[in-house]
N, C-alpha and C positions, 0 to 999 in steps of 0.2 A: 618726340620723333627720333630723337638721336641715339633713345633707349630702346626703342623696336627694332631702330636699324641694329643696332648691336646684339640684341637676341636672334635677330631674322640671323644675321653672321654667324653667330654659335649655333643657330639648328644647321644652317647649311654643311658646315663645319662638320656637325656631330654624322650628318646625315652622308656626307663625303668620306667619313672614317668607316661608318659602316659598312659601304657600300665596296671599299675597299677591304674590309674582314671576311665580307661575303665571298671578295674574288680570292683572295688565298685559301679561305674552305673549300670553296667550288676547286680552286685546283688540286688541293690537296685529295679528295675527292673522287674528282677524277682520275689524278694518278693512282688510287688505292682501287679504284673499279677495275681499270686498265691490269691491274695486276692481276686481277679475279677475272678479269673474262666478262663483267659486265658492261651494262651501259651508262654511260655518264648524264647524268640527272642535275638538274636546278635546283637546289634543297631550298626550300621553301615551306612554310607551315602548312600552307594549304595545300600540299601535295599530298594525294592518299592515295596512289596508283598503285596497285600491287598489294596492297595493304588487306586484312582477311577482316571480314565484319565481323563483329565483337560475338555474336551468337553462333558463327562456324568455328571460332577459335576456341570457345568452349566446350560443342561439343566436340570435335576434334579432342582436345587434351581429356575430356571425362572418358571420350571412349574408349582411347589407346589406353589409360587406364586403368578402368574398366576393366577394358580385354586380358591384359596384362596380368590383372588381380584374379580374374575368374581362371585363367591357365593356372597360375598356382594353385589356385586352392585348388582345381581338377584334376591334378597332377598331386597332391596330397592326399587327398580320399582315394584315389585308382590305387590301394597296397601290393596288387599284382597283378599283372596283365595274363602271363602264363607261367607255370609250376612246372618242373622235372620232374615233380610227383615220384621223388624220392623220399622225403619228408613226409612223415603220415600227422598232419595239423591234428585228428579227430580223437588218436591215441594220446597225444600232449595234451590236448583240453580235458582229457580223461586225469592224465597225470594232475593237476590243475586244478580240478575240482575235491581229489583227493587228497591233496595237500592242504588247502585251505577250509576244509572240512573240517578240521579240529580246531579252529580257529584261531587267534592270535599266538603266534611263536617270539615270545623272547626269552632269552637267552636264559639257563637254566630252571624255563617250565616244564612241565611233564611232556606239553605241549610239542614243544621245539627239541628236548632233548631223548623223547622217548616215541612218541606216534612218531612224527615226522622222520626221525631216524631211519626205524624200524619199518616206514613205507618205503624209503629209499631202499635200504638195504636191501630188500623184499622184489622189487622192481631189478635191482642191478644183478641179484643172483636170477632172476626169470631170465632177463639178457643172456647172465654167462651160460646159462644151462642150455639155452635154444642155441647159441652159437659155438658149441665147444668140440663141433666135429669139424670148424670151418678152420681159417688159414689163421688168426687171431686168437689171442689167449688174455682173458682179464683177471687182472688181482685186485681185490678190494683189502684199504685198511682204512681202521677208526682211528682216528688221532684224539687226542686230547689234550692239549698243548697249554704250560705256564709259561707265562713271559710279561714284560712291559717295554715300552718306548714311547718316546717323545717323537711331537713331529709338529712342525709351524701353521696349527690351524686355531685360529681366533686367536691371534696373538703368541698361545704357547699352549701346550695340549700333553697331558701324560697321561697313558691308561693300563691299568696293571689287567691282567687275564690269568683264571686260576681253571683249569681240565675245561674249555671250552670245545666244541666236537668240529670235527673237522671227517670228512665222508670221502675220502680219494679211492678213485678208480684208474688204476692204468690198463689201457688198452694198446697192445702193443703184439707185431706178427709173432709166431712160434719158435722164429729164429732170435728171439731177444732183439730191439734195438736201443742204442746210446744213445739217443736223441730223442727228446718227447717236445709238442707244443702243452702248453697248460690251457684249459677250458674252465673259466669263474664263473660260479655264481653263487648266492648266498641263498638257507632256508626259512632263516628269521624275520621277523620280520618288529616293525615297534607295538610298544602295547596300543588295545585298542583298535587295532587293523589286519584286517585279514591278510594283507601284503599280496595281493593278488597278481599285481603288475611289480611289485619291489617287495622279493625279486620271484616268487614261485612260481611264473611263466617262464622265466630263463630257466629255473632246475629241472622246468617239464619239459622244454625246447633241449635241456641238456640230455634228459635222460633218452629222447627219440631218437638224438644225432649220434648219443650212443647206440643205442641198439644198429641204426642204417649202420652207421661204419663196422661195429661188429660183425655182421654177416655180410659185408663184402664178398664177393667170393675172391678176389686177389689180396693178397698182403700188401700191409700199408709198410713204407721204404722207412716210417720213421714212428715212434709213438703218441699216443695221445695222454695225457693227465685229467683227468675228469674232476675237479673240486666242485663238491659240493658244500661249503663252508656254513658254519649255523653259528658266528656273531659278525655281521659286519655292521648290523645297524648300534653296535654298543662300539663303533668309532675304528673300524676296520681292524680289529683284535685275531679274526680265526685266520683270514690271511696271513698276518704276519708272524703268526706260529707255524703255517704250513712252512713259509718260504723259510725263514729263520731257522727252523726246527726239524723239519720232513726229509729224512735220507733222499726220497724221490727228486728233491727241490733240487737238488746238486745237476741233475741231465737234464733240466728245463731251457729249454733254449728260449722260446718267446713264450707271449701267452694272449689269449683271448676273453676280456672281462666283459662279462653280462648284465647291466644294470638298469637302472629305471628312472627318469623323474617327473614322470608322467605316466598315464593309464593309457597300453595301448598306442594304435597310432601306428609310423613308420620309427624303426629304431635307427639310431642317427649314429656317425661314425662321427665320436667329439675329440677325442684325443687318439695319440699316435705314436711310433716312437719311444722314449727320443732318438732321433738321429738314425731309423732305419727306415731309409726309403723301401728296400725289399719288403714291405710289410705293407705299404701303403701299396704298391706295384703288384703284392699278391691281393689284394682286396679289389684291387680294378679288376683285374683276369677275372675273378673267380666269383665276386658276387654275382648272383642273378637277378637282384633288385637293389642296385647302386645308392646311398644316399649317405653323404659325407661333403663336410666342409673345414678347410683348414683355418676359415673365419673361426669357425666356433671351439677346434683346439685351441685357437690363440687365447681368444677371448677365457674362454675356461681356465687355462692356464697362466691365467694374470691374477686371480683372485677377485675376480671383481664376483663372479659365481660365490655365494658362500657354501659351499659343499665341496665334497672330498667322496672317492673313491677307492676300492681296491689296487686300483691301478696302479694307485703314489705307492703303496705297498713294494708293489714286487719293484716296483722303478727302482723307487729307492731303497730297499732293505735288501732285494734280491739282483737289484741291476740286472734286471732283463730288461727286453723289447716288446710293446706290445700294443694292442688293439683295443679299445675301450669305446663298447657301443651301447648305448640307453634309448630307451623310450621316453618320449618329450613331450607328447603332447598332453593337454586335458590336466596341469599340474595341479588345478585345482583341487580337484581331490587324494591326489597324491598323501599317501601317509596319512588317511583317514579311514572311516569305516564305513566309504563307499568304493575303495579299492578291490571290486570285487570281481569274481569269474566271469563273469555276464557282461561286464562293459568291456571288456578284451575281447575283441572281433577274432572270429577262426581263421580270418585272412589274415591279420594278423599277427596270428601264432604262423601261419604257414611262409611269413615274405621272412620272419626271425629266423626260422627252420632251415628255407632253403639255403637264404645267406652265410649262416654258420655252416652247415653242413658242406656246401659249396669251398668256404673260405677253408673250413679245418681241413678238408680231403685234399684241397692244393698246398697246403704248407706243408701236410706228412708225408707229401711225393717231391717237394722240393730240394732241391740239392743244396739250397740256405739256410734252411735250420740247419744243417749240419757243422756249420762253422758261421753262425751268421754274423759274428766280429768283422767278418774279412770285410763285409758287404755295408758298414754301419757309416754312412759317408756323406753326410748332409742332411736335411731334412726336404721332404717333397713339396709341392704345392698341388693342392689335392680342391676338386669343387665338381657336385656333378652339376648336371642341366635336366631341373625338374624331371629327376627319378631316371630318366632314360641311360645315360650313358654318365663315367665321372671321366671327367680330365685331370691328368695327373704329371708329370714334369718335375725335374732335380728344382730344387732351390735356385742352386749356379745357372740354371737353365731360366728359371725366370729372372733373375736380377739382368741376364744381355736382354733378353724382351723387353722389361722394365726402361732399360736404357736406351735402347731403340727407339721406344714410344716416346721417351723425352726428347733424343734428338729430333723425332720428327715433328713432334709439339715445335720443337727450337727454328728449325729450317721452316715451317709453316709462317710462325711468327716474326721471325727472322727476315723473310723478305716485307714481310711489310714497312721493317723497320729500315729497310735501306732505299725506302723509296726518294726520288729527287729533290731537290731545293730544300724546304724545311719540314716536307711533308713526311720524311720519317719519323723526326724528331715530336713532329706534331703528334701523330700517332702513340706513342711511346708514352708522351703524357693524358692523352684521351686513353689511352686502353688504362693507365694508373687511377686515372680519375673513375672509370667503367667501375676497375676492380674495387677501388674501395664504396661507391657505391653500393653493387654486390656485395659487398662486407656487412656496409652500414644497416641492409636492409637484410640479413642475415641476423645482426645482433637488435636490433629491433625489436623480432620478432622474438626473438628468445627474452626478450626483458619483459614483453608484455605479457609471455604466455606463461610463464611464473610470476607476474602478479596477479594473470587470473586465477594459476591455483595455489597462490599465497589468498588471497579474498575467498577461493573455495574453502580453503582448508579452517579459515576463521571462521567461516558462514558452519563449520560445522559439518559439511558436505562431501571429507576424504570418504575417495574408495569408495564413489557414485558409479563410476567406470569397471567394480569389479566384477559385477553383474551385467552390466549393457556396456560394452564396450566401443561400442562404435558411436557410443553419444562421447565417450571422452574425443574422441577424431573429429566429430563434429564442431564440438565446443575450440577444442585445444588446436585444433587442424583449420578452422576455419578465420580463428586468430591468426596462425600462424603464416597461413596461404596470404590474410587479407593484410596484412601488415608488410609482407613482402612487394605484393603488389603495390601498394599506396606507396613504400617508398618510388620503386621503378616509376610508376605516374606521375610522382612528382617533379623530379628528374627529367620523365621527356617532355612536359609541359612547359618546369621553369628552365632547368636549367641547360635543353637540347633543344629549344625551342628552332632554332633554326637549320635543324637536322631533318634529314628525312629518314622518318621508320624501317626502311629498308635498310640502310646505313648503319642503323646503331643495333640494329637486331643483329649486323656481323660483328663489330665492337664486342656485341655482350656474348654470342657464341666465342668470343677467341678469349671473353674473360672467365667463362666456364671451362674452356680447354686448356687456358694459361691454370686457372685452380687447382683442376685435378691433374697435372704434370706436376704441381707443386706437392701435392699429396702423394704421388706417387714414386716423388723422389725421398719423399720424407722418408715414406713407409720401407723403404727398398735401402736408401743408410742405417736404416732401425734394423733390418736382417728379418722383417716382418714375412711371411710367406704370403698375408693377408692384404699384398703391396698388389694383387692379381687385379682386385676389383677397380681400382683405379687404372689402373693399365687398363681395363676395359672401357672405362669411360673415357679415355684417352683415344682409342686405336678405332674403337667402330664409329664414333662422330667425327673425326677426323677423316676416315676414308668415307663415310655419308657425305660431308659438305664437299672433299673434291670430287665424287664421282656426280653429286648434284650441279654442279659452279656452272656446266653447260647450260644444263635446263632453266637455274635461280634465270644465266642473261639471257637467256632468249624466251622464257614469260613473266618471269618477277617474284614475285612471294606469292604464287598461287597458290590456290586448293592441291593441287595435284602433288606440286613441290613439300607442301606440306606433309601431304599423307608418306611420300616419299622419304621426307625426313625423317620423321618419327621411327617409319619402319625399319631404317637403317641404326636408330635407337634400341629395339624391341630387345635384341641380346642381352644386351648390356642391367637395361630395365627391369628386364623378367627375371635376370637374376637378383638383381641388387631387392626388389621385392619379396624374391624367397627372402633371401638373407633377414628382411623385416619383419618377417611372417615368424622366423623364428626369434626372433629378438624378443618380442611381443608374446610369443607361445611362450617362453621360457622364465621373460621376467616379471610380465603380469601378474602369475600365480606368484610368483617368489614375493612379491610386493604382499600379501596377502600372510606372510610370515617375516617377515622381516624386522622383527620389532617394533616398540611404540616411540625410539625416538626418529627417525626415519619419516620424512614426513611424504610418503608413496606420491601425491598428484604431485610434486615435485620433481620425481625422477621421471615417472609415467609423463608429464605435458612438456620434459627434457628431451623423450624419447622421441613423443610423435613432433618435434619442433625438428630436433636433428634427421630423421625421416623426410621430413617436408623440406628441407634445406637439400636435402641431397638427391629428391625426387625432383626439388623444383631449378637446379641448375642449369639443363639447358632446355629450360622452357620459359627462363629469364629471355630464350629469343623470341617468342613469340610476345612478349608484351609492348612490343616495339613492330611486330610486326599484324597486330591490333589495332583500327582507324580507333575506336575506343574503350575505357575500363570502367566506365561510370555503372552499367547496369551489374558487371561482376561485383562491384566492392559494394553496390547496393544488395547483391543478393550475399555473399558474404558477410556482411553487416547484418542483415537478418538471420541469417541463421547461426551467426554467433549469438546473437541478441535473444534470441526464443530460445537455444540450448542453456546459453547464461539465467536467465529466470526460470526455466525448468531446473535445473540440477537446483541452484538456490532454495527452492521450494519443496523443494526434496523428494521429488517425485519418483527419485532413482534410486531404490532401495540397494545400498552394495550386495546385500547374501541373501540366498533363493535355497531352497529346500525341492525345489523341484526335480522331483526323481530321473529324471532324460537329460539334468545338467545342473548338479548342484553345485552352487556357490557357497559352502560353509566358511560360516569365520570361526577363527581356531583358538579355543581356549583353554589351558591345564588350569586342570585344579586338583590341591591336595589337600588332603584330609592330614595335618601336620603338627606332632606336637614337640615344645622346644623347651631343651633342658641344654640351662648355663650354668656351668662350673666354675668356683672361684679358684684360686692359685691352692689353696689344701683342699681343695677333692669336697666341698662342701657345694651344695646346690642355692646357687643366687638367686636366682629365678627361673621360671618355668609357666607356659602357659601352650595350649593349644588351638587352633582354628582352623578353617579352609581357606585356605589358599591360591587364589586365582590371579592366572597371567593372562594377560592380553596378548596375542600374538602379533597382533596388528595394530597400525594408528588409532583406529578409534575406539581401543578405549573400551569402555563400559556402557559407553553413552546410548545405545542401544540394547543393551543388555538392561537396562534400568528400569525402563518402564516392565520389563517381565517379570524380576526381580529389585523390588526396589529396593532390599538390605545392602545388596550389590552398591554402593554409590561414595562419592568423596570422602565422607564420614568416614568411610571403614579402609580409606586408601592407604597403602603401607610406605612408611619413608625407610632409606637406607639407613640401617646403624653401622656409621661407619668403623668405630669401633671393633664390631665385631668380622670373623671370617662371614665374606661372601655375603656381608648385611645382614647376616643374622638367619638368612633361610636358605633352607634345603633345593638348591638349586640341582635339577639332574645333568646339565651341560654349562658350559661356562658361556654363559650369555648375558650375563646379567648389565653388561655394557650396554647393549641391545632394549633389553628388557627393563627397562625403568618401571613402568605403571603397576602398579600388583596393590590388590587389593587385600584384607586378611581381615574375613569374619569369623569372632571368635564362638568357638565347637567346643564339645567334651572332648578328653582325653580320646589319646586312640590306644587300643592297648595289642598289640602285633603279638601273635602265639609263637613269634619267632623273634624276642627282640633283639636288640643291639647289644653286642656286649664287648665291652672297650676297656683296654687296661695298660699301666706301663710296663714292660718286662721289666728294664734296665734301665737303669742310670751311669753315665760313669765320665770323668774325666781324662782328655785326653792327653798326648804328651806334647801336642801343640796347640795347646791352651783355648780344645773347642769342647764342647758337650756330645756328646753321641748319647742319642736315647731309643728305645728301643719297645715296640708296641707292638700288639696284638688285637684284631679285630674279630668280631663273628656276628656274621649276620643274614640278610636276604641278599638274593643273587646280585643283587644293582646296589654298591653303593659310592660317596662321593666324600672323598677328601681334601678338605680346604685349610691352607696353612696361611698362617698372616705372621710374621715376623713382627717382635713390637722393638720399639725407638733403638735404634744404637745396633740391634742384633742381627745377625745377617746367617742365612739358609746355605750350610758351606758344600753338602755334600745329601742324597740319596741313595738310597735302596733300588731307584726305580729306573729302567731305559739306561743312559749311558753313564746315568751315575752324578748329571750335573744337572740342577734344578731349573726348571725353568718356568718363568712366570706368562700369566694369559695376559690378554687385551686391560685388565683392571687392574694389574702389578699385583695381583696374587697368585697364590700356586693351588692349581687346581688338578688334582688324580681321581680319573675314573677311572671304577674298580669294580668288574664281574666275576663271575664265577657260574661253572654246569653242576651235573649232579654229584653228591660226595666230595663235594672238595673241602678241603681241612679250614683251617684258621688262618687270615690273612695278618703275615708279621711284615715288619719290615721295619725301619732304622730312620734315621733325621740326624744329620751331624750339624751344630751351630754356634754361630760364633760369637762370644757373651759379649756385652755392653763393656763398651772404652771408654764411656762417658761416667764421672760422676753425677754428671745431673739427672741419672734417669733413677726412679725411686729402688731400691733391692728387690719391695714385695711385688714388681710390675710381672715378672717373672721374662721368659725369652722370647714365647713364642705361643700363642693363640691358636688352637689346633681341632675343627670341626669334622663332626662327620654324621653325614646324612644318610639314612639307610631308605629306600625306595621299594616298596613290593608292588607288583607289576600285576601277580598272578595270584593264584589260589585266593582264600577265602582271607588273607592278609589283606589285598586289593580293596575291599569294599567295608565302608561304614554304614551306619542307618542314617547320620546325619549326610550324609558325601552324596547317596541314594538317594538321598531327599530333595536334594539343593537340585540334583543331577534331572530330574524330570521336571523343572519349574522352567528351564531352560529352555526357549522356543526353537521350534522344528529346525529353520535353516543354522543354529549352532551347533560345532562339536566342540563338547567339553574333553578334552582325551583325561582322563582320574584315576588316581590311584591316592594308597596311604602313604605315609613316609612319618622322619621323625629326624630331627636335629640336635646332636649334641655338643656343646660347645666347652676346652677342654683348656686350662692354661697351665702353662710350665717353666 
């Protein structure tokens, strides 16, 4: 008896404490309603008044969207609404189809440096001769330009150019003027590719914008520079002989580069600058089909992109100003040999047209090229709105915006925090508790959606997504989404249980607004210009909840409020959506090249996780404003569950061969043979095979069953010993590129081959070696130096005279050459061994050179031929011959 009584006491007890917790919540509560303008409510579990049934709250959020997602994408395909129909598209697709008629241009084939020339040239006197009684007068000159330099790509990058061609046209009134903008575009294109979109649609789009401006009937106030350059795919070489080299380069005031990393599509304004907002300010005026974003300068210009333009050229070697616009879409075939005339839409060619033509006519009437130093004073913030108009603002101009929107985050949040008795205080630690929830249920989901594509990528299953992409969203998306939610569920089940969903659905909006004020103050101390899109997510759900606060207290968490909400979303949304549309357009394909150690569903189920984090921040209010989530996480649950055992089972073939949208996976192979030399000039060993790289994660493993010689047996390990492992690599990638396979072929014997020698020897008076060589060979070839124990690379021949090593700590020079060029020499100074312990016969320095033919009848073997067609439809093997010799000294 006396032990019941004493429990009966402890429940009364327990039951008096809570009953007393309840009334300081309930007050706290109601002070926090009273601030808002609501009505104060009994929080109680079983209150669902106001609350949206579990089936209107998803459609609601599928539809918005939905709607949201189909705007962009219909705002994508619409390439021009109406044309000034100054621009003749029909002539350019002409040009276009005449260019790529001869078929692959690289550098030094007859190809690239003799047809393609000589149609240009052919076209640019038809110009001057129709317009030569007008107000405009044009000179054309051939360049041929030597030179080398360095510049910080893949770690460290040298590349030597011997008479490469270079096609400039100045266009400029009768009165002479001192001031030119420059017009980029390159003719070449890689082996294997008819380069249809990269770049021979810009030199066609160039050579149309010529002719309009040329027959203006008014003189232009300033000049124009027309390059038409034919090597920038051997690592941006004919630019930097123009700017470096070309008397014209001296009166270049800004310039405008035309490029591609996609077929097709809207051409995109990625970079800028630096530091002239008058550039960004004439591209608003004057485009007629706006699309740019200062996100994707940033982004580009952080490296996380592995590619390089002409642009860094004139930046940096010519410090100019400029404009760098590409084609993005459809990267999949980019740099292959479905890069063709016919997948470039004529609207297409005509929205490039108007734009340039547009842009170039407004900067040679401008009074800022003429001195544009004066005007070079910050950098802009630039983003349009789905194709229609761009918004554009000083930097200093957005960082007071930026800080306005924090204040008002601060004074929003701010009054709640000073409400009465300990109801501030309370608050301050409930919004603490919200945010790291949000957090907890943020990394969650990222832990889980890389071990499902750590379990894909074991099961064998990378790059299921490279083909069907909307099942990786599914799969990756449906984790993502359903792991966020379970945590929120669990939360207001266990741990808010005595909250009412009305209640914490404004908790969790002030923790998604407290977030992105946090991000936006980041982004804005960093000097980021990219600090806008937070600000947006800041400023229109901000002014959404007070302009709603009337209606939330006079009917609750309606339908109506809803739709309300959302819509005062839609800005913010639609943009943040482009932005992922191109994330997704840009890096999907690039995953698809990116090397075999790179493990792609890791980046790609990173990508769509951080997507779904940033999509789903304030729709963390609606999960609370939800009577339940049981059938969402059951239909979630399913369809992660069926996408999980479909991809497993392989149903989802990465590469399609189908001609309306090929998915190739991309593989070099060479026809390679390899001669090592000992320290006297005597031949150690030698042996030849094909040579095949994987571009992508997976491998061979598909390749296999087609060719089953192809397989682990014949896979090739690095000799580290030797320069670059021992093989003829054409770019220095081989950090990247681990997996390579090598079945061994007869000899190849090149009607042009290598031929390599030392000039000179000689001792120097500060106790280094200086030696001195001579090469001759095919147009492409590749210099790799390895320094051995003790001995160090003091000095070069090449760029600014100091050597520099790539991504692997070796030294890598790519080295072209056009037609007629001599013998390539050039010098190595180095510093002998300090060390007794290193043997005398070791010699200094390990010194390879790989010669690559692209073109002519050097290109092709019978064994290379052979391999070459066993290869299934959706593969491109890009092939060529080559040969490795390795040299020590």
């Amino acid at each position: 008896m006396e032990r019941d009584s004493t429990v009966r006491r402890t429940r009364a007890q327990q039951k008096q404490q809570k009953q007393q917790k309840q009334q300081k919540q309930s007050l706290y509560y109601e002070e926090a309603a009273a601030l808002n303008g609501l009505r104060s409510r009994k929080h109680k579990p079983e209150v669902s008044a106001g609350l949206l049934g579990e089936s209107s709250a998803v459609l609601l959020l599928l539809g918005f969207v939905c709607l949201l997602w189909l705007l962009v994408l219909l705002s994508l395909q619409q390439l021009i609404i109406s044309s000034p129909g100054l621009f003749n598209a029909l002539r350019a697709r002409k040009h276009l189809e005449r260019i790529t008629s001869v078929g692959p241009r690289t550098v030094g084939s007859p190809e690239n440096e003799i047809s393609t020339v000589n149609y240009l040239l052919d076209q640019i006197e038809q110009i001057r001769t129709e317009s030569q009684t007008g107000p405009h007068s044009i000179t054309v000159d051939v360049q041929r330009p030597t030179g080398s330099f360095s510049i910080d790509f893949l770690g460290g990058f040298t590349s030597y150019y011997d008479r490469v061609t270079n096609i400039a046209v100045k266009l400029e009134p009768k009165t002479t003027a001192q001031h030119f903008m420059l017009a980029n575009c390159h003719f070449d294109s890689v082996a294997n590719s008819l380069g249809a979109s990269d770049d021979a649609v810009s030199c066609s789009v160039m050579l149309e914008v010529l002719h309009s401006l040329a027959n203006l009937p008014t003189p232009l106030k300033h000049g124009i520079i027309f390059l038409f350059n034919g090597a920038e795919e051997n690592i941006l070489q004919a630019s930097h002989g123009f700017i470096t080299q070309h008397p014209w380069a001296q009166q270049v005031r800004a310039f405008v580069n035309l490029e591609a990393a996609g077929v097709g599509g809207k051409e995109v304004v990625f970079q800028t600058g630096p530091e002239n907002p008058w550039l960004v300010q004439a591209y608003v005026r004057a485009a007629v089909h706006p699309f740019a974003s200062v996100v994707g300068q940033e982004v580009f210009q952080s490296g996380v992109i592995p590619s390089d333009t002409d642009f860094r050229i004139y930046r940096d070697f010519g410090k100019i100003p400029g404009i760098d616009l590409a084609f993005i879409e459809n990267g999949f075939i980019y740099h292959t040999k479905y890069d063709t005339p016919e997948r470039i839409h004529t609207d297409s060619i005509q929205r490039a047209g108007d734009n340039i033509l547009s842009v170039l006519k407004h900067l040679v009437m401008s009074d800022e090229l003429a001195d544009s130093s004066a005007y070079r004073h910050g950098n802009m913030v630039f983003f349009d709105l789905l194709g229609v108009t761009v918004v554009a603002y000083p930097a200093r101009v957005g960082t007071i915006i930026n800080y306005m929107a924090a204040v008002a985050t601060v004074i929003y949040l701010g009054k709640k925090c000073r409400l009465t008795s300990n109801a501030g205080g309370r608050y301050m630690r409930d919004l603490a508790c919200a945010a790291c929830v949000a957090v907890l249920s943020w990394f969650v989901a990222l832990l889980t959606v890389l071990i499902v594509a750590l379990l894909v990528t074991l099961a064998g299953r990378s790059m299921f997504w490279y083909s069907h992409f909307y099942v990786a969203v599914c799969l990756y998306g449906s984790a993502a989404v359903g792991k966020i939610l379970l945590i929120h569920t669990l939360a207001k089940n266990l741990y808010y249980g005595g909250v009412s969903g009305v209640d914490l659905s404004e908790r969790f909006f002030d923790v998604s607004l407290l977030l992105w004020c946090c991000a936006l103050l980041f982004l804005t101390q960093r000097g980021l210009c990219s600090a806008y899109v937070p600000m947006m997510m800041v400023v229109f759900p901000l002014a959404s909840k007070l302009l709603l606060t009337k209606h939330f207290r006079a009917r609750g968490a309606s339908l109506q409020y809803s739709v309300l909400y959302l819509t005062g979303l839609a800005v913010p949304y639609v943009h943040i959506m482009f932005l992922i549309w191109v994330v997704f357009e840009i890096f999907t394909p690039i995953l698809g090249r990116s090397g075999t150690e790179i493990p792609p569903d890791i980046v790609l189920a990173s990508l769509i996780t951080l997507a779904t984090v940033i999509l789903s921040s304030y729709f963390m209010h609606f999960i609370y404003l939800t009577c339940s989530t049981r059938r969402i996480l059951a239909g979630l649950g399913s369809v992660f569950v069926l996408m999980f055992v479909l991809v497993c089972c392989g149903l989802f073939f990465p590469y399609s061969a189908d001609p309306s949208s090929p998915r190739p996976k991309r593989i070099f192979v060479q026809h390679s043979t390899r001669v090592l030399h000992a320290l006297d000039g005597t031949v150690e060993r030698s042996d030849s095979g094909l040579w095949i790289n994987s571009l992508d994660y997976s491998g061979m493993q598909h390749i296999t069953p087609h060719i089953p010689q192809i397989n682990d047996s014949i896979r090739s390990r690095c000799s580290e010993q030797l320069p670059y492992c021992g093989f003829p690599w054409f770019l220095p990638v081989k950090a990247l590129v681990k997996k390579n396979w090598y079945l061994p072929a007869p000899e190849v014997s090149p009607e042009a081959p290598l031929q390599f020698r030392l000039l000179s020897r000689q001792d120097t008076e500060w106790g280094t070696v200086k030696m001195s060589f001579e090469a001759k060979g095919p147009s492409h070839m590749s210099l790799y130096l390895r320094p051995h124990a003790g001995a160090s690379l003091m000095g070069w021949s090449f760029g600014d005279g100091t050597p520099r090593f790539d991504l692997s700590g070796e030294y890598f020079i790519f080295y072209s050459h056009g037609l007629d060029a001599p013998a390539w020499s050039f010098w190595l100074e180095i510093q002998p061994h300090e060390s007794s312990d290193v043997p005398p016969d070791e010699g200094l320095i390990s010194l390879a050179v790989s010669s690559h033919y692209f073109f002519g009848p050097d290109r092709h073997s019978e064994q290379l031929e052979s391999l070459l067609k066993r290869f299934p439809a959706w593969a491109f093997p890009s092939s060529w011959v080559s040969t490795y010799h390795m040299y020590r000294y």
